[in-house]
C-alpha positions as CSV (number, residue, x, y, z in Angstrom):
1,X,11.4,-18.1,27.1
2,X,7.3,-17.7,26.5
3,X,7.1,-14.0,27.9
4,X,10.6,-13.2,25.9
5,X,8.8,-15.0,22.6
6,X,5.7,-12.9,23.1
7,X,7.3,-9.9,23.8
8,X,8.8,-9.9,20.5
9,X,6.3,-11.4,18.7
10,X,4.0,-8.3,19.7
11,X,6.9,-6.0,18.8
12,X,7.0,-7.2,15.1
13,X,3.9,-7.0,15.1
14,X,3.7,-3.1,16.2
15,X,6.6,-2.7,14.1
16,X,5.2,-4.7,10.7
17,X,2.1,-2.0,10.7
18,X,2.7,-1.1,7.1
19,X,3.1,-4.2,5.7
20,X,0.4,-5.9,7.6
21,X,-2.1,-3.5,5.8
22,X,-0.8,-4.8,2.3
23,X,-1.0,-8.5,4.1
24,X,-4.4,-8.2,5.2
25,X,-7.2,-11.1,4.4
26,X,-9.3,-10.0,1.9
27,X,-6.8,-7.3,1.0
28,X,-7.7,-5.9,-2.6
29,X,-5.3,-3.5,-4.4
30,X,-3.4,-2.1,-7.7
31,X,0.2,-1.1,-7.6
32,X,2.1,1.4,-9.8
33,X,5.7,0.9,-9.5
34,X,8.2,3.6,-10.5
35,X,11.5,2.2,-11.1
36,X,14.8,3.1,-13.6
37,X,15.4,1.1,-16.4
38,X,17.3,-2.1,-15.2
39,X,20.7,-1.7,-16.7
40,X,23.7,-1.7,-13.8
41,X,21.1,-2.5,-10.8
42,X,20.1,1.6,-11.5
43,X,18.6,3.4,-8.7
44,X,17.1,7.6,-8.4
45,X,19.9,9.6,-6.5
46,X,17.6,12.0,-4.6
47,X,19.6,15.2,-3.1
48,X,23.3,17.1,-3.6
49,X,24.7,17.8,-7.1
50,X,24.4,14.0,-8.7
51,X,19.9,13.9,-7.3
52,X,17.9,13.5,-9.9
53,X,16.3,17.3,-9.6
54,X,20.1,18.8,-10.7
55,X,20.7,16.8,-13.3
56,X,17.5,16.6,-15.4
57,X,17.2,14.1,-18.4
58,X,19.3,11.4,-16.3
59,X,16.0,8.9,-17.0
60,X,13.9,8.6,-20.3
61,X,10.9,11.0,-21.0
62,X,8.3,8.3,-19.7
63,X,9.6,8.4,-16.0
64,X,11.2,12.3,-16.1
65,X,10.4,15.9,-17.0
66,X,12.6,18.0,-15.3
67,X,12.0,18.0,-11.6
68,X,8.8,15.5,-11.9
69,X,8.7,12.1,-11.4
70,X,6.1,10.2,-13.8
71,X,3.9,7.2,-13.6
72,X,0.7,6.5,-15.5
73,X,-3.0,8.1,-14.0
74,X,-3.9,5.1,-11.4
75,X,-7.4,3.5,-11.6
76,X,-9.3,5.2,-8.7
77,X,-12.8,3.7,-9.3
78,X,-13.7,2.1,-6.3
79,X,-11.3,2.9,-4.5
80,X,-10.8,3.5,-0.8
81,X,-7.3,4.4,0.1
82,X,-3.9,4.8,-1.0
83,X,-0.2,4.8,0.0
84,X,3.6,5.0,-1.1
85,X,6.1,2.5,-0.5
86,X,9.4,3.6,-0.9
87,X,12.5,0.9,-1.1
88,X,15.1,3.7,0.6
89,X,18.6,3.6,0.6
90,X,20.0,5.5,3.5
91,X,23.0,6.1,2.0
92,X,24.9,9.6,3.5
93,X,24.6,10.0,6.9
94,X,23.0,12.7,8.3
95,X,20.8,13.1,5.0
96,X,17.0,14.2,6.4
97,X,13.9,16.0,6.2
98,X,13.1,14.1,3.6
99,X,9.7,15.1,1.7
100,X,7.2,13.9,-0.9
101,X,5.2,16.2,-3.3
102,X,2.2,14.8,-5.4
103,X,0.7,16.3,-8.0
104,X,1.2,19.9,-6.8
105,X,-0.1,19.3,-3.6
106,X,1.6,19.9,0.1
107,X,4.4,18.0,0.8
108,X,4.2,14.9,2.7
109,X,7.2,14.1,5.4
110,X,8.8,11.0,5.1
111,X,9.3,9.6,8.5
112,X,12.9,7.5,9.4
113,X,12.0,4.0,10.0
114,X,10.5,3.0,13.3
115,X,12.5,-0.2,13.9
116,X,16.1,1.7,13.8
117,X,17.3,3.7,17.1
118,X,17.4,7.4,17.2
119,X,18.9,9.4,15.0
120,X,18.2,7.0,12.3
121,X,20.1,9.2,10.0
122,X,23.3,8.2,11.9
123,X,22.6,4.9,10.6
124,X,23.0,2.6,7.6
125,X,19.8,1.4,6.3
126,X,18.0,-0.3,3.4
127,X,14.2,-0.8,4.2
128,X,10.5,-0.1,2.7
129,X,9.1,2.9,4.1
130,X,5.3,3.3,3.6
131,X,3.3,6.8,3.4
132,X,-0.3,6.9,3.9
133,X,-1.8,9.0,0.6
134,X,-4.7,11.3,0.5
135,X,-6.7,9.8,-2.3
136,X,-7.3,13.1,-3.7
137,X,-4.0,14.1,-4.3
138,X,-4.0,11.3,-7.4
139,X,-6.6,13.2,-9.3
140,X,-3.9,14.0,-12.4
141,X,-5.3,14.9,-15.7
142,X,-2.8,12.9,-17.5
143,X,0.1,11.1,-14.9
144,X,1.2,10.9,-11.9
145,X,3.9,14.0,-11.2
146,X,5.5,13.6,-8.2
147,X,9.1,14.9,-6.6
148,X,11.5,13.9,-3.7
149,X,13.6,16.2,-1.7
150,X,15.7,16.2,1.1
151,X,17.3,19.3,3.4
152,X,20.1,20.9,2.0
153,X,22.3,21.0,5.2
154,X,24.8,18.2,5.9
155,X,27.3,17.6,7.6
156,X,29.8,17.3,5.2
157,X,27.8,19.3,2.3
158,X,26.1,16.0,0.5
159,X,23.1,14.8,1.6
160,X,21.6,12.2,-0.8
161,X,19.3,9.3,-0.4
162,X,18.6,6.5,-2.8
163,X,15.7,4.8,-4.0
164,X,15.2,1.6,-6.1
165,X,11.4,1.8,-6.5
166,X,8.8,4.3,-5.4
167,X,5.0,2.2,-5.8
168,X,1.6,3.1,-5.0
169,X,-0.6,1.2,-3.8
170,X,-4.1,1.9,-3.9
171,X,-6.9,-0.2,-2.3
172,X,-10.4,-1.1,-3.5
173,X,-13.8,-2.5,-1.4
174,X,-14.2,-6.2,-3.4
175,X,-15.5,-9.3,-2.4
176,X,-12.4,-11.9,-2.9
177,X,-12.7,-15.2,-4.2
178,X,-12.6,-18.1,-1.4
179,X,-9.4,-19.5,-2.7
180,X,-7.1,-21.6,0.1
181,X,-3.4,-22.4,0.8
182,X,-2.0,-25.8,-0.1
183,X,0.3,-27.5,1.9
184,X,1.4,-29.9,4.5
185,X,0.8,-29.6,7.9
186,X,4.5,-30.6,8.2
187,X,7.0,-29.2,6.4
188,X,10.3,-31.0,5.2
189,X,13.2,-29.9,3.9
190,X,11.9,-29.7,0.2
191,X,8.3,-28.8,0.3
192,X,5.6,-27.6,-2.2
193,X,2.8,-24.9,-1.5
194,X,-0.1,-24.0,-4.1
195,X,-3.4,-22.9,-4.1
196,X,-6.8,-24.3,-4.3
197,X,-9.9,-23.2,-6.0
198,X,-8.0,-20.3,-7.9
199,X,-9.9,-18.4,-10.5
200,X,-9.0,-18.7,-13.6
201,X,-7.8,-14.9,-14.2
202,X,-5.5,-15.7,-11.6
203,X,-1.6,-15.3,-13.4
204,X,1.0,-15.4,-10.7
205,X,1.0,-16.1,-6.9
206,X,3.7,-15.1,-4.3
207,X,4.1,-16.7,-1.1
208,X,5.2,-15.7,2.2
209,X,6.6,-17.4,5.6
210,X,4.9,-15.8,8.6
211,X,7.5,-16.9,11.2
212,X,11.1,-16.7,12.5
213,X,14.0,-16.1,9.6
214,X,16.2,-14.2,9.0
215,X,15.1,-10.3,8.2
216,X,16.0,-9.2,5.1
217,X,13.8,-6.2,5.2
218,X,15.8,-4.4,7.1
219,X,14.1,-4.1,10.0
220,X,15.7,-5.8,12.6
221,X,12.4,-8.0,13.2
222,X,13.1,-11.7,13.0
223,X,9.8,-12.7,13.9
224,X,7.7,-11.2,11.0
225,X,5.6,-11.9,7.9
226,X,8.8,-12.0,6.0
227,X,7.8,-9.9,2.6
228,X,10.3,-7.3,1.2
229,X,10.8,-6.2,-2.3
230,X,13.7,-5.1,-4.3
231,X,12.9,-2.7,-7.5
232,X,8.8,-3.1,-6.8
233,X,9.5,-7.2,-7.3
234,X,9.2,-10.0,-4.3
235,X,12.5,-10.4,-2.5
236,X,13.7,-13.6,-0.6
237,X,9.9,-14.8,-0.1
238,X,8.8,-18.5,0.0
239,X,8.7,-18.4,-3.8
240,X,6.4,-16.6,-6.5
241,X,4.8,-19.0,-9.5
242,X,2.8,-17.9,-12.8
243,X,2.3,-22.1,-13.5
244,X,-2.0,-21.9,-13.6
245,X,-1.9,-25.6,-15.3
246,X,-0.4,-27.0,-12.0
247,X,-2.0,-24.7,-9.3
248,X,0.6,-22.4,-9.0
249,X,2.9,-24.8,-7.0
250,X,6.2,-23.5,-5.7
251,X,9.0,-25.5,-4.2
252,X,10.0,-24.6,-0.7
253,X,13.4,-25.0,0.4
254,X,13.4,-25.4,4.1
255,X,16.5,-27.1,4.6
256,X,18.3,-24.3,6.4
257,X,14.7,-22.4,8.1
258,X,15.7,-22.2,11.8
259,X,14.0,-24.3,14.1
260,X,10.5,-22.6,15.1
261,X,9.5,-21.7,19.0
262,X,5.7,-21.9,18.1
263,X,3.8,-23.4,15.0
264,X,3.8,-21.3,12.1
265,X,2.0,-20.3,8.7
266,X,2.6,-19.6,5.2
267,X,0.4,-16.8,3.1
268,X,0.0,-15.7,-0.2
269,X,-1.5,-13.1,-2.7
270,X,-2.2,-13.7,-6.3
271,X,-2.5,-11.2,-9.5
272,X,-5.5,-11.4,-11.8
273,X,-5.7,-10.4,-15.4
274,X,-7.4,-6.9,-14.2
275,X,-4.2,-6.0,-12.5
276,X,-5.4,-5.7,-9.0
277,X,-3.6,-8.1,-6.4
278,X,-5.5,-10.1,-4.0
279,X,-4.6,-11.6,-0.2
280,X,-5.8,-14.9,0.9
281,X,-6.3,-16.3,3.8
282,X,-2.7,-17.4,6.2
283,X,-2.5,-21.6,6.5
284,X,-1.7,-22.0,10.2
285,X,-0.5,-24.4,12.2
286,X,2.1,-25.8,10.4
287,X,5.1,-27.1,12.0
288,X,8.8,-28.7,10.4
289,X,8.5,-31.8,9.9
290,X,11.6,-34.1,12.5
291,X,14.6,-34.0,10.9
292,X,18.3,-35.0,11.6
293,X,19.7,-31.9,12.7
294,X,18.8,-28.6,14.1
295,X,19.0,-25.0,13.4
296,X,19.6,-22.1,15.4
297,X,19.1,-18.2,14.4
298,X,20.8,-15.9,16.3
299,X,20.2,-12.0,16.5
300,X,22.9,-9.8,16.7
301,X,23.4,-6.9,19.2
302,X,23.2,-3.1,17.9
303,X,25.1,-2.2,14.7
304,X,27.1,0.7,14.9
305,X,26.4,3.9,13.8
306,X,27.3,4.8,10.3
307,X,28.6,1.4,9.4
308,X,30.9,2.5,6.3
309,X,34.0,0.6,6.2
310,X,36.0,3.7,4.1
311,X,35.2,5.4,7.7
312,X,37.2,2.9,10.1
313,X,37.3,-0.4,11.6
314,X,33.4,-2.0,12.9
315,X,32.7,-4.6,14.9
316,X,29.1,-6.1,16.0
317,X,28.4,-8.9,18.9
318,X,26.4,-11.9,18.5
319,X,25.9,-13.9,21.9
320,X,25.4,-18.0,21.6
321,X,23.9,-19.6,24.3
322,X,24.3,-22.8,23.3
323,X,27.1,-25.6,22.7
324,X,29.5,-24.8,19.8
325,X,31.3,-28.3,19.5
326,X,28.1,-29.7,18.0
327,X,28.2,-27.5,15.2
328,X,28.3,-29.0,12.2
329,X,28.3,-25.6,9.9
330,X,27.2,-22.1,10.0
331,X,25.7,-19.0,7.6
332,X,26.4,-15.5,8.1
333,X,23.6,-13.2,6.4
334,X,24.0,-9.0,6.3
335,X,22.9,-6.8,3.4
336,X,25.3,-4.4,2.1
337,X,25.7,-1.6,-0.5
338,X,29.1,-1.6,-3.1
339,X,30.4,-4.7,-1.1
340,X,33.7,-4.6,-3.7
341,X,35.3,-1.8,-1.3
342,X,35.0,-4.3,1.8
343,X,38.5,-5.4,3.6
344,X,37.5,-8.3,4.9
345,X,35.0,-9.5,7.4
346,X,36.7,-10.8,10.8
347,X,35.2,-13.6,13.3
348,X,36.9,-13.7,17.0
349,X,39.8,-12.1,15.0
350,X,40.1,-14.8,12.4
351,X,39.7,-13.5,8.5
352,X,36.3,-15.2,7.3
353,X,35.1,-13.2,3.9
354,X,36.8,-11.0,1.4
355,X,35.0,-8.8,-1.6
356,X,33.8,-10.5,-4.1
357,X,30.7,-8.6,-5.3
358,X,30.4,-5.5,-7.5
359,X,30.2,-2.0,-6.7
360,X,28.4,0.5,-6.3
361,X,25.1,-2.4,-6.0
362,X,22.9,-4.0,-3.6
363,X,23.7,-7.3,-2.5
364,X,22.1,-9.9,0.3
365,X,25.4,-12.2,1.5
366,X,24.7,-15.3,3.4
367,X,28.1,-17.6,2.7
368,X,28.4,-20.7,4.4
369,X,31.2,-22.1,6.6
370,X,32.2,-25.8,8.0
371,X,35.6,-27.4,8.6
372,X,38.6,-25.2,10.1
373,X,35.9,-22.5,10.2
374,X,34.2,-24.1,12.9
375,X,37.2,-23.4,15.0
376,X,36.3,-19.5,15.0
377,X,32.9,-19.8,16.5
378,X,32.9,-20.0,20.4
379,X,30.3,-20.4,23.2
380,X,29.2,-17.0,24.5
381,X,30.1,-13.4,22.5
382,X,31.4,-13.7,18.9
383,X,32.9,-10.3,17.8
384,X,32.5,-9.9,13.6
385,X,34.9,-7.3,12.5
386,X,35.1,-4.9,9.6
387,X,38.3,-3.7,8.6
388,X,39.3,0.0,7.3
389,X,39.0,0.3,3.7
390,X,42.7,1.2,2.2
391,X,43.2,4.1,-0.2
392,X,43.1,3.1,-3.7
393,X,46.0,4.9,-5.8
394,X,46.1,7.3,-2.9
395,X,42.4,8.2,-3.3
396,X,39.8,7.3,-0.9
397,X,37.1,5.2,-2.0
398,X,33.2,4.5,-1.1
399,X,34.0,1.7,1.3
400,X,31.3,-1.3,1.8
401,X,28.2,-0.1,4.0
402,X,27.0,-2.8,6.0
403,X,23.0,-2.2,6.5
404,X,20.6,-2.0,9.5
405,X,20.7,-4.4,11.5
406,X,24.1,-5.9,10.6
407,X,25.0,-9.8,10.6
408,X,22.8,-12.3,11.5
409,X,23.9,-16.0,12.6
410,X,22.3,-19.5,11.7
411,X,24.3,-22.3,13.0
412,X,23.2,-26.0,12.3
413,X,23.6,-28.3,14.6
414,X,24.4,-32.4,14.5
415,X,21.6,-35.0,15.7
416,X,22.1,-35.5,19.4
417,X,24.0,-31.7,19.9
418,X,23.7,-30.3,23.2
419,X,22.3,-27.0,22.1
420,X,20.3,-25.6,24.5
421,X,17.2,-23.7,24.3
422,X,17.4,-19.7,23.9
């Protein structure tokens, strides 16, 4: 158990390297987020005949001129690097090469995300990808221009990528405030964090659990400093507050955070009035506070390659170690894209979750299930099944993609349940 626990906990770490420098103490930084207008959960296509470059005008003058991308000239006084974050969709398999042009300079290669096996573009992904910038090539007279390409060749003529936020992030050399972390050493169920000794420019916080969760990042990495963003915002953090009268306090709903192998810590960053975020210090050493019942997180094996459901029939294992009959109820949590073409997810054969969502969106799913559904979930390998998207009015349709790294289990157990350690 200790050498597997530290083995992974290293691994996250190696594999959290670009978010760790934006989660550094003393961390000091602007970002300028480049994003579609909100309408319909909108997103930039990049590549084949609907990317952005072949179909010019598709966004407002402010964010668009013809093949250029557009944010406002960043403030570079003081600073001492840069980077791009990109929230990527992988969307059409075997869609690569993709490449970054700034301001006229030479392109910058994108890489595939570490965390997924080779060839990541045989798989389904939806995951931050960060690009270390030269901090010359932001010297624009009046913007920002940027562009995003991919290769031409596919496999079945459309490659295409999406995005749902481009940001850069450039750092600064400040002294930071000695502002601390509020909260409990033990955490219950319904807890409150806030800060101490904020300034008072200080105008929203956001908090983060450095522990084990689910990943929603789409990294695989369950043992993390769980920050993700959708659209340039905080996504599934501890919680974000702008309320300065009350120190910036944030409920924490802990009720269904798995049981923890080691203690573990909370962090935060807040935004002053001059725009530029700051990183405090982690609180350590926290551990959950006893409670009736425990939880258990469990990480699935490998998804499959190119997990489209208008492609075939899926299926993913998930191994439980421990005791079933003590489970009292269970969550299943995946990240998909247009989840309305989904036929159904299957447990041990057993018809679990039908579409419900929209299309053509992002969504994070975690339903809950007790009672008869109890009855699926079995001691040892649990198989969760996709089923084969059916023609619609004889036409075939975009089918649900389930996203790197597939379905994740939390089961909560009953006070006295014989779940063993795993």
């Amino acid at each position: 158990m200790g050498i597997r626990f530290i083995a992974t906990w290293l691994l996250g770490l190696l594999l959290l390297s670009p978010v760790s420098a934006q989660w550094e103490e003393g961390a000091v930084y602007r970002e300028y987020i480049w994003v579609t207008p909100e309408e319909n959960e909108s997103f930039l296509r990049v590549g084949g005949r609907m990317g952005y470059q072949a179909n010019h005008g598709t966004f407002p003058a402010s964010l668009q001129d013809g093949n250029d991308l557009l944010l406002p000239v960043p403030d570079l006084w003081g600073a001492i690097r840069a980077e791009v974050v990109l929230e990527k969709v992988m969307s059409h398999e075997d869609s690569r090469d993709l490449k970054l042009v700034v301001n006229g300079h030479p392109p910058i290669s994108v890489p595939e995300p570490a965390a997924i096996p080779e060839p990541q573009t045989e798989y389904m992904y939806h995951t931050d990808i960060m690009v270390p910038l030269p901090l010359e090539f932001l010297d624009g007279e009046d913007s920002i221009r940027f562009q995003l390409s991919l290769d031409t060749v596919q496999r079945w003529g459309w490659p295409q990528n999406l995005f749902y936020a481009i940001t850069f992030r450039i750092y600064y050399e400040e002294e930071t405030p000695a502002v601390s972390i509020v909260a409990g050493e033990k955490i219950s169920s319904r807890s409150f964090v806030g800060l101490s000794d904020v300034p008072p420019e200080a105008q929203q916080v956001d908090y983060i659990f450095i522990g084990r969760d689910v990943d929603w990042s789409g990294r695989g990495e369950q043992m993390r400093k769980h920050w993700q963003t959708h659209r340039g915002l905080p996504h599934r953090i501890i919680g974000s507050s702008r309320d300065a009268a009350h120190n910036f306090l944030t409920e924490w709903n802990t009720e269904w955070l798995p049981d923890q192998p080691e203690p573990f810590a909370i962090q935060a960053r807040w935004l002053g009035e001059d725009g530029k975020y700051r990183v405090v210090a982690p609180k350590e050493g926290l551990t959950l506070a006893p409670r009736p019942y425990s939880v258990k997180l469990y990480a699935p094996e490998a998804a499959p390659r190119n997990w489209v459901t208008r492609s075939g029939s899926f299926s993913q294992d998930i191994l439980v170690p421990d005791e079933i009959s003590g489970g009292e109820a269970y969550r299943l949590h995946w990240v998909s894209w247009s989840p309305c073409y989904g036929n159904g997810l299957f447990l041990n054969d057993h018809l679990l979750w039908t579409r419900t969502e929209a299309c053509y969106v992002y969504v994070c799913h975690d339903p809950e299930f007790s009672g008869l559904a109890n009855k699926f979930l079995q001691r040892g390998k649990n198989t969760f099944r996709t089923a084969l998207t059916p023609l619609y009015g004889g036409q075939m349709v975009h089918g649900m993609e389930v996203q790197w790294p597939g379905i994740q289990l939390k089961v909560r157990y009953g006070k006295g349940a014989a779940a063993n350690e795993h």
